[in-house]
PATORDO-837131 format. One line per field, with one value per residue: x, y, z of N, C-alpha, C in turn; residue number from 1; residue in three letters. Coordinates in Angstrom, 3 decimals, always signed. Example, Ala and Ser with C-alpha at 12.3 -4.5 7.8 and 13.67 -1.06 7.14 Angstrom:
<atoms>
n_x: (+13.190,+12.850)
n_y: (-5.690,-2.250)
n_z: (+7.800,+7.080)
ca_x: (+12.300,+13.670)
ca_y: (-4.500,-1.060)
ca_z: (+7.800,+7.140)
c_x: (+13.200,+12.900)
c_y: (-3.300,+0.030)
c_z: (+7.800,+7.870)
i: (1,2)
aa: (ALA,SER)
</atoms>
This chain:
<atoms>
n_x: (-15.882,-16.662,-18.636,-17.647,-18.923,-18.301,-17.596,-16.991,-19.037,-19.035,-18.519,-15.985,-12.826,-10.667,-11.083,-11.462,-12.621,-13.256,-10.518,-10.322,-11.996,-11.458,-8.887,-10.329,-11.939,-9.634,-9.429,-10.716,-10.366,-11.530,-12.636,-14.120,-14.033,-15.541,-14.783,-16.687,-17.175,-18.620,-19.106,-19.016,-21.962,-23.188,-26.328,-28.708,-30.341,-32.554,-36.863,-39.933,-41.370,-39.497,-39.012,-41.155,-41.523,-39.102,-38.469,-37.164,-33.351,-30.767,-28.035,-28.986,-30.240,-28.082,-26.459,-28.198,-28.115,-25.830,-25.534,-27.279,-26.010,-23.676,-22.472,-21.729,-22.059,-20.352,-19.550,-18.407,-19.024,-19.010,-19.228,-21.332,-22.289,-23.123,-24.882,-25.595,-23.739,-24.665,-23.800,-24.456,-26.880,-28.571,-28.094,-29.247,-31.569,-33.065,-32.412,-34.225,-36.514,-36.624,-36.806,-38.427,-36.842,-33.783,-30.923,-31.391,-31.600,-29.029,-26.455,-24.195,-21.336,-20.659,-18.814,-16.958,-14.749,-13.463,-11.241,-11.817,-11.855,-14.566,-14.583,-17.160,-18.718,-21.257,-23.015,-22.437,-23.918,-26.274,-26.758,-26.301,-28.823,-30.532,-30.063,-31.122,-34.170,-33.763,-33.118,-31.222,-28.781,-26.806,-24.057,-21.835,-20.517,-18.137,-16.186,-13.234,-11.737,-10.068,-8.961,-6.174,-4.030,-4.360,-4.760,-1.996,-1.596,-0.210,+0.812,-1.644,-3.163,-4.673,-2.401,-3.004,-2.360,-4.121,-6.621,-6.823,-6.491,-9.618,-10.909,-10.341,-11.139,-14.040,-14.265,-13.390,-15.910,-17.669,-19.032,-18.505)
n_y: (-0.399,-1.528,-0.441,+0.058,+0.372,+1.266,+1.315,+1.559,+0.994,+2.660,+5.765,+6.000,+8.145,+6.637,+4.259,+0.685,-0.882,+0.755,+0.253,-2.513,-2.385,-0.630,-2.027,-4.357,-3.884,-3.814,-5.261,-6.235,-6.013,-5.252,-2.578,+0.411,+2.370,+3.484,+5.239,+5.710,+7.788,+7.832,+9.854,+12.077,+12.228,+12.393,+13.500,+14.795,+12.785,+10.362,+10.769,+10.496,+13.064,+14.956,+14.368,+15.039,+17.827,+18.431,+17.597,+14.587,+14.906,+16.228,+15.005,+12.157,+11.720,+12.052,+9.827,+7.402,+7.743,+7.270,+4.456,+3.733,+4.085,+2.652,-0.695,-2.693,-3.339,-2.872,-3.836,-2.877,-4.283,-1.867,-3.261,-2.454,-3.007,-5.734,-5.176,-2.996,+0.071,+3.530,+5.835,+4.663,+2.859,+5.505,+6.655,+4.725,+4.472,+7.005,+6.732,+4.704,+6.019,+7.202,+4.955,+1.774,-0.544,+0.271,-0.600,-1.048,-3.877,-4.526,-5.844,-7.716,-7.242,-8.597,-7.176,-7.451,-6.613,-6.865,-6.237,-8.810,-11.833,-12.748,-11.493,-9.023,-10.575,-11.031,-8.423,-9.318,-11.172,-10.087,-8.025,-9.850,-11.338,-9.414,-7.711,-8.766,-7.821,-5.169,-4.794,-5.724,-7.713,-10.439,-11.788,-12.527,-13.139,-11.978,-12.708,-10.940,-11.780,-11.296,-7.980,-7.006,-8.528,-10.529,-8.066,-5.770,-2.803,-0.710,-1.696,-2.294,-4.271,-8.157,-9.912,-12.092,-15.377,-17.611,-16.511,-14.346,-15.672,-16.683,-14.679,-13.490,-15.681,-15.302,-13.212,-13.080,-15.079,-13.861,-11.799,-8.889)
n_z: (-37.608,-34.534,-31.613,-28.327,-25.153,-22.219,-18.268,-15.255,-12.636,-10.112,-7.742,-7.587,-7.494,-7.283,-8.336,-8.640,-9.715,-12.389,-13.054,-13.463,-15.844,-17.810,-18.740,-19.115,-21.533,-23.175,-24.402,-26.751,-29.714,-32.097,-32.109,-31.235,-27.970,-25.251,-22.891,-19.796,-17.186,-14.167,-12.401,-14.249,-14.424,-12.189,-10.539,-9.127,-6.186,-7.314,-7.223,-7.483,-6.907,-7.475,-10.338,-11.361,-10.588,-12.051,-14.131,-15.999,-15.445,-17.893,-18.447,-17.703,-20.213,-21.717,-20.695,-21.562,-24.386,-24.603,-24.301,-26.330,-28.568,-28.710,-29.813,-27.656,-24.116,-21.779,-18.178,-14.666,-11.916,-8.785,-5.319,-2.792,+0.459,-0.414,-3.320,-5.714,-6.474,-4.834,-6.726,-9.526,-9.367,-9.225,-11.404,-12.890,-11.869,-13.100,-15.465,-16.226,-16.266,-18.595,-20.146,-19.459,-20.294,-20.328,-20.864,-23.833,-25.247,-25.765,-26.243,-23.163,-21.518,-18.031,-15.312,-12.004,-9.275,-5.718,-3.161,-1.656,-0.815,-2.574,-4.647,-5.561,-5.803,-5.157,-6.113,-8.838,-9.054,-8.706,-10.590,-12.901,-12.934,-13.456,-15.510,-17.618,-16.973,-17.376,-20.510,-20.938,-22.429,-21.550,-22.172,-21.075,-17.729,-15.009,-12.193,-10.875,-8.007,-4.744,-5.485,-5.380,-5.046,-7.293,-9.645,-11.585,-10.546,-11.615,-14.511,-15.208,-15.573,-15.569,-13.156,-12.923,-14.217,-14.457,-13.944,-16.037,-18.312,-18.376,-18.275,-20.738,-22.156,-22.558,-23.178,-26.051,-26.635,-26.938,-29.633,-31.637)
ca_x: (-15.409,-17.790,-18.551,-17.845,-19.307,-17.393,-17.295,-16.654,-20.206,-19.019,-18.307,-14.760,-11.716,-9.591,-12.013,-10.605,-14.191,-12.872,-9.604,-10.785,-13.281,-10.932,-8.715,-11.196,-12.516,-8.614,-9.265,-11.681,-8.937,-12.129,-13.890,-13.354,-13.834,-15.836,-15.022,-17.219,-17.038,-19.952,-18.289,-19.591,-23.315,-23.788,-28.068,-29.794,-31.304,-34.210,-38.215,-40.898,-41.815,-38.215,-39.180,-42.619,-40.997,-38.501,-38.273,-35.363,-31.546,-30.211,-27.523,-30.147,-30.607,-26.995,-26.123,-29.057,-27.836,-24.506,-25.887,-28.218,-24.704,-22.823,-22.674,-21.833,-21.994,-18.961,-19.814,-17.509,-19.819,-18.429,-19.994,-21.698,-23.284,-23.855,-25.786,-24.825,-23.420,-25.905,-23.895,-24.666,-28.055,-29.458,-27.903,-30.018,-33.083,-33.180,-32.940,-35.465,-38.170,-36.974,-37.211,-37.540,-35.102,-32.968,-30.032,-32.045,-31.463,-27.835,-25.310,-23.926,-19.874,-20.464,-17.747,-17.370,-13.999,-13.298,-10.182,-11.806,-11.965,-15.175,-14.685,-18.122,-19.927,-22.882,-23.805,-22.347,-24.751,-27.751,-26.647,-26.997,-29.944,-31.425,-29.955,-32.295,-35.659,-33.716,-33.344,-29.238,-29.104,-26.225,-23.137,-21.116,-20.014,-16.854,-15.845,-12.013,-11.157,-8.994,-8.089,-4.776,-3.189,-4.731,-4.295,-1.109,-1.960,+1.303,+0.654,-3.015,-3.583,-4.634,-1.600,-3.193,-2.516,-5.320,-7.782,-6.753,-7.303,-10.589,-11.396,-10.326,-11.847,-15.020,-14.140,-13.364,-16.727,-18.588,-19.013,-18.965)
ca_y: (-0.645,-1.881,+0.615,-0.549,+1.587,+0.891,+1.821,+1.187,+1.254,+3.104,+7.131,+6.284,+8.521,+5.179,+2.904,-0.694,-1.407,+1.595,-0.212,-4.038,-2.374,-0.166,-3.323,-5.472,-3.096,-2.987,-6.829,-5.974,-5.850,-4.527,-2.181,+1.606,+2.236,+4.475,+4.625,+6.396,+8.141,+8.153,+11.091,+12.819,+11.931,+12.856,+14.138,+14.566,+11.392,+10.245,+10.924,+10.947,+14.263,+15.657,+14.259,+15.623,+19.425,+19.454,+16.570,+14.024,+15.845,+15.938,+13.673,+10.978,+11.446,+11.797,+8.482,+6.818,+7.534,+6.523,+3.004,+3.126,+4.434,+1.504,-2.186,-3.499,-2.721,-3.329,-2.825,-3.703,-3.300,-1.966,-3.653,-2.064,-3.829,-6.516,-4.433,-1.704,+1.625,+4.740,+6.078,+3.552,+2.921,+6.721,+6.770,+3.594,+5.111,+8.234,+6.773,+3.821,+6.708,+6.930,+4.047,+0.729,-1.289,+0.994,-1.287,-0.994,-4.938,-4.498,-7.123,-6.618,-8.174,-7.746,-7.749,-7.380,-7.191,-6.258,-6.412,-9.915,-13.094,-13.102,-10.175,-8.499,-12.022,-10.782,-7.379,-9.335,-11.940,-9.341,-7.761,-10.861,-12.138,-8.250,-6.872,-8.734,-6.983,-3.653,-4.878,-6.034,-9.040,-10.586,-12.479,-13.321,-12.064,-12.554,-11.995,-10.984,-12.156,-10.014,-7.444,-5.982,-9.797,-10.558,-6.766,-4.729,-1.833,-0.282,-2.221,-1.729,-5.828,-9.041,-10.441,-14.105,-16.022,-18.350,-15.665,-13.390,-16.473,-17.229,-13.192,-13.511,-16.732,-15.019,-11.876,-14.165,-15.615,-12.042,-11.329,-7.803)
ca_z: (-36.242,-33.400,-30.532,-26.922,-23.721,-20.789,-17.146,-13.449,-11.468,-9.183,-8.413,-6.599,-7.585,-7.312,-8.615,-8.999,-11.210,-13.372,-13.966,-14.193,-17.167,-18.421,-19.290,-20.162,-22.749,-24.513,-25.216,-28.056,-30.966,-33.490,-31.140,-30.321,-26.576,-24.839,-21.422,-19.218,-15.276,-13.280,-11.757,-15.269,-14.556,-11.320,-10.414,-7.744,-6.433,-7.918,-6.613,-8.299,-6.628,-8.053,-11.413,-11.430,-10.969,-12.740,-15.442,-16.094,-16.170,-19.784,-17.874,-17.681,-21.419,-21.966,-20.637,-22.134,-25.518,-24.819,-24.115,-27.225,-29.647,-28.545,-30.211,-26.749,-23.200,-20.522,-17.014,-13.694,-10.695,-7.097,-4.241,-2.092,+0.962,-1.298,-4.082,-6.775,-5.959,-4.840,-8.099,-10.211,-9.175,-9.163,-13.012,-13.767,-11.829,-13.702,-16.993,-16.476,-16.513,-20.039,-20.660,-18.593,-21.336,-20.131,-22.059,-24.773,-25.914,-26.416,-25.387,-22.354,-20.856,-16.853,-14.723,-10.869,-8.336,-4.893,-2.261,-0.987,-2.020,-3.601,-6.102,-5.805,-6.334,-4.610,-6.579,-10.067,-9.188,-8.982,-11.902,-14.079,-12.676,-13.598,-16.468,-18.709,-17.425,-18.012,-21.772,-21.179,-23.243,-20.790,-22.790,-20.040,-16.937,-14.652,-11.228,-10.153,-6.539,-4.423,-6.581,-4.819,-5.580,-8.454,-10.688,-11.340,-11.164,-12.467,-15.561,-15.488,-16.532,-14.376,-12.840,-12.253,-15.562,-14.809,-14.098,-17.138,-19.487,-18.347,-18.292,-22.287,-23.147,-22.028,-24.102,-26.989,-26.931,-27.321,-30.970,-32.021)
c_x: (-16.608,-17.900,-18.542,-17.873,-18.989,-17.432,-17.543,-18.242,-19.995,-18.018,-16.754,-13.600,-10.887,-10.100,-11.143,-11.538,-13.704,-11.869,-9.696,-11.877,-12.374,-9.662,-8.959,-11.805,-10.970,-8.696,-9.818,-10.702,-10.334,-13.080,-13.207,-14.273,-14.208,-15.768,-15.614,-16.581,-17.991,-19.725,-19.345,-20.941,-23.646,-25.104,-28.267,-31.008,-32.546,-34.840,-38.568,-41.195,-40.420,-38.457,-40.631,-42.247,-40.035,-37.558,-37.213,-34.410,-31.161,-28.372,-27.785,-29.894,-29.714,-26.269,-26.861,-28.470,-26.711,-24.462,-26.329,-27.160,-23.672,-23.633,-22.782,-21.638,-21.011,-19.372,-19.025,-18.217,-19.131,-19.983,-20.334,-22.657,-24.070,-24.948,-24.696,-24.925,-24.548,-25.381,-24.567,-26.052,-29.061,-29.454,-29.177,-31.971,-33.399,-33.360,-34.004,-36.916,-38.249,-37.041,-37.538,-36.917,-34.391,-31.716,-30.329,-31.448,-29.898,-27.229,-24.320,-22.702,-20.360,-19.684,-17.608,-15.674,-14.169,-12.178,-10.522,-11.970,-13.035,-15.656,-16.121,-19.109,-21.013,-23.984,-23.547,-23.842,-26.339,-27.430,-27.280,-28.165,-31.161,-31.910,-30.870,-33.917,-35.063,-33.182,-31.714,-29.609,-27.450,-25.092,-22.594,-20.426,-18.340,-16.264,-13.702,-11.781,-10.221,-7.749,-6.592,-3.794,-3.398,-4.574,-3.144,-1.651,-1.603,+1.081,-0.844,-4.077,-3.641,-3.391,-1.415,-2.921,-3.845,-6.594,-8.265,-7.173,-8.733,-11.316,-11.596,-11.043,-13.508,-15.156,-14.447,-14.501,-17.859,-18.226,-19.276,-18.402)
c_y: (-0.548,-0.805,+0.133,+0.672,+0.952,+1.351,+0.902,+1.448,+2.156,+4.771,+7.737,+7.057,+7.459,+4.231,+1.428,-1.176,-0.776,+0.713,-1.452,-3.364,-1.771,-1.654,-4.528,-4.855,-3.243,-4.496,-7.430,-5.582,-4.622,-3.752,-0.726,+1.992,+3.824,+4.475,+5.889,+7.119,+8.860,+9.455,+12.091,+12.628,+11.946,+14.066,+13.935,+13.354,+11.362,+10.120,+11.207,+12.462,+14.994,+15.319,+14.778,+17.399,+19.704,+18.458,+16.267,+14.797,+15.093,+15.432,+12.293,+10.698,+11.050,+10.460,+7.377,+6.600,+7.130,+5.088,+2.868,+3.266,+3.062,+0.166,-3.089,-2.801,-3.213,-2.671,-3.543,-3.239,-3.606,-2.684,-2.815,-2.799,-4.884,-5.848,-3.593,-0.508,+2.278,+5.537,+5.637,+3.678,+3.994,+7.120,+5.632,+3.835,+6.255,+7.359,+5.399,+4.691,+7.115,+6.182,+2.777,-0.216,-0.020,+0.732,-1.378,-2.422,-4.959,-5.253,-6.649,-7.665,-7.624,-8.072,-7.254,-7.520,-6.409,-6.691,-7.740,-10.966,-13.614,-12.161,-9.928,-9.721,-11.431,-10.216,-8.138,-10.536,-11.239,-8.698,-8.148,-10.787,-10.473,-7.686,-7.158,-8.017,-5.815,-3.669,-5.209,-7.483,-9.657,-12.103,-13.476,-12.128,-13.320,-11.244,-12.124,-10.777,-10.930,-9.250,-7.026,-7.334,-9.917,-9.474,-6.016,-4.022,-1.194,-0.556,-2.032,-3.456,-6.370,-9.906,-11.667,-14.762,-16.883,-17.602,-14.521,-14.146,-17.125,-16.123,-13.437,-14.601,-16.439,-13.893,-12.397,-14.580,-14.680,-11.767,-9.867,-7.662)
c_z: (-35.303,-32.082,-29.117,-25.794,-22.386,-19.938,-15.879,-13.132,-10.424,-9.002,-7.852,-7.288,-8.490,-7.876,-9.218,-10.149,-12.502,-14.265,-14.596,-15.882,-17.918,-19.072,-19.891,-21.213,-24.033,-24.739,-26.413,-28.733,-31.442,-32.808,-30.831,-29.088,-26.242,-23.421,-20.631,-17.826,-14.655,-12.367,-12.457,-15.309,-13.455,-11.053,-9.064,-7.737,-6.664,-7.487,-7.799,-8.104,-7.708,-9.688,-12.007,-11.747,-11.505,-13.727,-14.974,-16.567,-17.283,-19.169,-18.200,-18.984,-22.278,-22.079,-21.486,-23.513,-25.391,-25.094,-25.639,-28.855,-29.422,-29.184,-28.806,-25.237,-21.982,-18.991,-15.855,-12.595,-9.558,-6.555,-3.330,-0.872,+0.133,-2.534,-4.694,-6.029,-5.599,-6.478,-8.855,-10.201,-9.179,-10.914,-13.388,-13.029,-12.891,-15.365,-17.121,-16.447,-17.799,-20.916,-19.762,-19.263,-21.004,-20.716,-23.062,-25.785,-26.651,-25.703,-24.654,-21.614,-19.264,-16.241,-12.786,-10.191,-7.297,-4.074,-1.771,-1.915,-2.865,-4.943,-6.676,-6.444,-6.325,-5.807,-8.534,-10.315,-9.458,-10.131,-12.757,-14.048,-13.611,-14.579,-17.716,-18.650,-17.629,-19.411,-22.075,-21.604,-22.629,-21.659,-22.215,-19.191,-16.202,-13.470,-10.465,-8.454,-6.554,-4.893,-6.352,-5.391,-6.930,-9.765,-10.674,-11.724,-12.066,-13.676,-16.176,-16.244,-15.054,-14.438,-13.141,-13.668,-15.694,-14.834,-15.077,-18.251,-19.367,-18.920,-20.149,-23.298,-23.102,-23.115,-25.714,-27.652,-27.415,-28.826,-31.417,-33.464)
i: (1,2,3,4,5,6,7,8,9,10,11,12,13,14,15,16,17,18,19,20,21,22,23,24,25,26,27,28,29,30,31,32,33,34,35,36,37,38,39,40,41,42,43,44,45,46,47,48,49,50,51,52,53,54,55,56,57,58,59,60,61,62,63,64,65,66,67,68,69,70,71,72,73,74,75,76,77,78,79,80,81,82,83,84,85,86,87,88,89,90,91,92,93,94,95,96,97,98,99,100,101,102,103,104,105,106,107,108,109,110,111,112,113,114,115,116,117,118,119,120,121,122,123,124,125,126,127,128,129,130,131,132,133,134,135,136,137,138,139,140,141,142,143,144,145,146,147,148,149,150,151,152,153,154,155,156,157,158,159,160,161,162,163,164,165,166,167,168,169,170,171,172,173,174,175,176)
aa: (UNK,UNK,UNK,UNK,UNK,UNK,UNK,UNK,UNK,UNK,UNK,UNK,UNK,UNK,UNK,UNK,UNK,UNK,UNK,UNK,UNK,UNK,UNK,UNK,UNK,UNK,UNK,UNK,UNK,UNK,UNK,UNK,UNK,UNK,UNK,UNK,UNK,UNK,UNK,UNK,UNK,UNK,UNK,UNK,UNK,UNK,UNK,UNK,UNK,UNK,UNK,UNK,UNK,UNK,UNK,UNK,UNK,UNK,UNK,UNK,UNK,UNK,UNK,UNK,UNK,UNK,UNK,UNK,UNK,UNK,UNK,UNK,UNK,UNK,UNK,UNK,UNK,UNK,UNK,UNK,UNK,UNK,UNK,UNK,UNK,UNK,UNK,UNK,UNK,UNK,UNK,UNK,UNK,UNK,UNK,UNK,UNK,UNK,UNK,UNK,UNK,UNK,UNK,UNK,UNK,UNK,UNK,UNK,UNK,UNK,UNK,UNK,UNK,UNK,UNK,UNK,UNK,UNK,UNK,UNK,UNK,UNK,UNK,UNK,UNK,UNK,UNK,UNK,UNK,UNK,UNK,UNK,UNK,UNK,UNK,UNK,UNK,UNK,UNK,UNK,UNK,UNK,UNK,UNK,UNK,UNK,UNK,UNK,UNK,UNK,UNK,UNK,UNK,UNK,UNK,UNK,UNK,UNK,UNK,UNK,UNK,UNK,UNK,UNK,UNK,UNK,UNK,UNK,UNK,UNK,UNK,UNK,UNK,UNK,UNK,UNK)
</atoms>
């Protein structure tokens, strides 16, 4: 059985990223499912000066290996001002000083929504464009439009039929 590492980008309670990933992770029939919460990897933001006195948190190292134990990597990034979380982004500073493949060449599903109509285009678009210098070998990604229409929550699945079979024919195409 294939190992999939899953999570929301972002360090919200409620996270809508949480649940779009947490769903798109149960679409892997042959895959057991690790789903993360940036909650659980919270550091003090990253400086060099702060990493100079008092080394990378065994957090940092924590996550790192989570990435490098997994076959594949699932990620749903919140938007933030157009860009990735301060969560998100202080996790992926911290462990690019142990490595900068920080994905360490593992294949990577990215996914992206938000309450408007262009479901975190922006930050899924920097993502892509990124994840290959941090060593994410990038499959396919996929952005859900305004999630409150588009997701039951209740159910914990995408509502839209046309946007759930695109989500899966995307999944589909990922070999693990």
């Amino acid at each position: 059985m294939n190992k999939l590492l899953a999570f929301g980008a972002s360090n919200s309670s409620d996270s809508i990223n949480k649940q779009l990933a947490t769903y798109a992770s149960k679409q892997f029939k042959n895959a057991t499912v690790d789903l993360l919460d940036l909650n659980d990897y919270e550091m003090p933001i990253y400086s060099k000066d702060r990493e100079k006195k008092d080394g990378i948190p065994q957090l940092a190292h924590d996550f790192y290996k989570k990435i490098g134990d997994a076959d594949l990597v699932l990620i749903s990034f919140a938007e933030n001002n157009g860009n990735y979380t301060t969560a998100f982004k202080n996790i992926l500073d911290w462990m690019s000083r142990i490595n900068g493949k920080t994905f360490q060449e593992k294949p990577m599903l990215l996914l992206a929504t938000s309450p408007g109509a262009r479901g975190g285009s922006s930050v899924l678009d920097i993502a892509v464009k990124r994840m290959p210098f941090q060593g994410g070998i990038v499959k396919g990604s996929f952005s859900l439009p305004s999630f409150n229409e588009n997701f039951d929550v209740e159910k914990g699945l995408i509502s839209n039929k046309e946007l759930n079979e695109q989500l899966l024919k995307i999944i589909d195409s990922i070999e693990l």
